[in-house]
C-alpha positions as CSV (number, residue, x, y, z in Angstrom):
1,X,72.7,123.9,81.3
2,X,76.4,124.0,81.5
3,X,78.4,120.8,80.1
4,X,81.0,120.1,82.2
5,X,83.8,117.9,82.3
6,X,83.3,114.8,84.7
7,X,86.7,113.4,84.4
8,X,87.1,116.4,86.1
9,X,84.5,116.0,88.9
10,X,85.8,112.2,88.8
11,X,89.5,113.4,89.4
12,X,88.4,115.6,92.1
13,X,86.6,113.1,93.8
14,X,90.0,110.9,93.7
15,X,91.7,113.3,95.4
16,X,89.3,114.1,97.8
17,X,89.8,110.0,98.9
18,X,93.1,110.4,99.0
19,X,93.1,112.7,101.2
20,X,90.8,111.2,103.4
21,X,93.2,108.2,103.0
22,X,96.0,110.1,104.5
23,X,94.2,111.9,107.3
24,X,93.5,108.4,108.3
25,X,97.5,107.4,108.2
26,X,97.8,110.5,110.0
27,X,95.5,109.7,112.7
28,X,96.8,106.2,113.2
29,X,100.1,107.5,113.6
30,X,99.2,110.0,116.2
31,X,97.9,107.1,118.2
32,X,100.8,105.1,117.7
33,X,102.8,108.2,119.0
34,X,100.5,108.7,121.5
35,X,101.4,104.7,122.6
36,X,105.0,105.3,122.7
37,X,105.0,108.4,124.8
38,X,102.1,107.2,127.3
39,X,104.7,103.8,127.8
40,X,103.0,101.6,125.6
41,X,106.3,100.7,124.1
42,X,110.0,101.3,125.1
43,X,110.5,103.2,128.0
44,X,114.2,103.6,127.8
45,X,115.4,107.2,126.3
46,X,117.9,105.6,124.3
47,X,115.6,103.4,122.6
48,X,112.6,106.0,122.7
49,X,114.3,109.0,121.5
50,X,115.1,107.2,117.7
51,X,110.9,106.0,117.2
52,X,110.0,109.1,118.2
53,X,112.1,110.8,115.3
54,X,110.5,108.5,113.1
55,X,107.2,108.9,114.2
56,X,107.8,112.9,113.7
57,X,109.4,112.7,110.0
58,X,106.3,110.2,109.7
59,X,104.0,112.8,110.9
60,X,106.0,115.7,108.8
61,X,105.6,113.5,106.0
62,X,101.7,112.8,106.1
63,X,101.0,116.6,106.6
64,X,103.0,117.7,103.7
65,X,101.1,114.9,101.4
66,X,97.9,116.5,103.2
67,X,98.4,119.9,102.2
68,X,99.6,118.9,98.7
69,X,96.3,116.9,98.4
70,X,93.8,119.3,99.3
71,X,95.5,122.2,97.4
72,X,95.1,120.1,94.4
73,X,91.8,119.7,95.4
74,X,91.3,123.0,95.2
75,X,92.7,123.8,92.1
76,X,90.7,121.1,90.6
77,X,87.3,122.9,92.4
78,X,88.3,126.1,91.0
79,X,88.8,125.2,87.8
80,X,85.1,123.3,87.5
81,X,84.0,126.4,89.1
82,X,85.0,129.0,86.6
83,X,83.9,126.6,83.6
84,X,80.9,126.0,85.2
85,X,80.2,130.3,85.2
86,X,82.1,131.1,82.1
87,X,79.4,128.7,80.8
88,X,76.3,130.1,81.9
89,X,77.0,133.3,80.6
């Protein structure tokens, strides 16, 4: 059978909990968005129009690290993968 790195399988598992980390922060800030827009918090546009800006770049933010994660993730798949076959030939 193939050796294969597990720092590697160990590094991909770390990023795979990462992003589960930030899917979480992502989901948490939806509801908190979803609060602010329902009423929960200010209801005055003045004061509403700035938190929702934040809450967007916020949002922007945490999808950016998401894809950034999971194409890591990905990378770090394919390259187990391909030592994993290049091995068993």
């Amino acid at each position: 059978m193939q050796n294969f790195n597990t720092d590697q399988l160990e590094n991909i598992n770390a990023t795979l909990e990462t992003l589960k980390g930030l899917l979480y922060a992502a989901n948490d800030i939806t509801e908190q968005a979803y609060n602010l827009v329902s009423g929960h918090l200010a209801t005055d546009s003045d004061i509403l129009a700035p938190q929702l800006d934040r809450l967007g770049d916020e949002l922007l933010a945490l999808s950016n690290s998401s894809i950034t994660m999971t194409e890591q993730a990905q990378g770090q798949l394919h390259s187990v993968t391909r030592e994993l076959l290049e091995g068993a030939n």
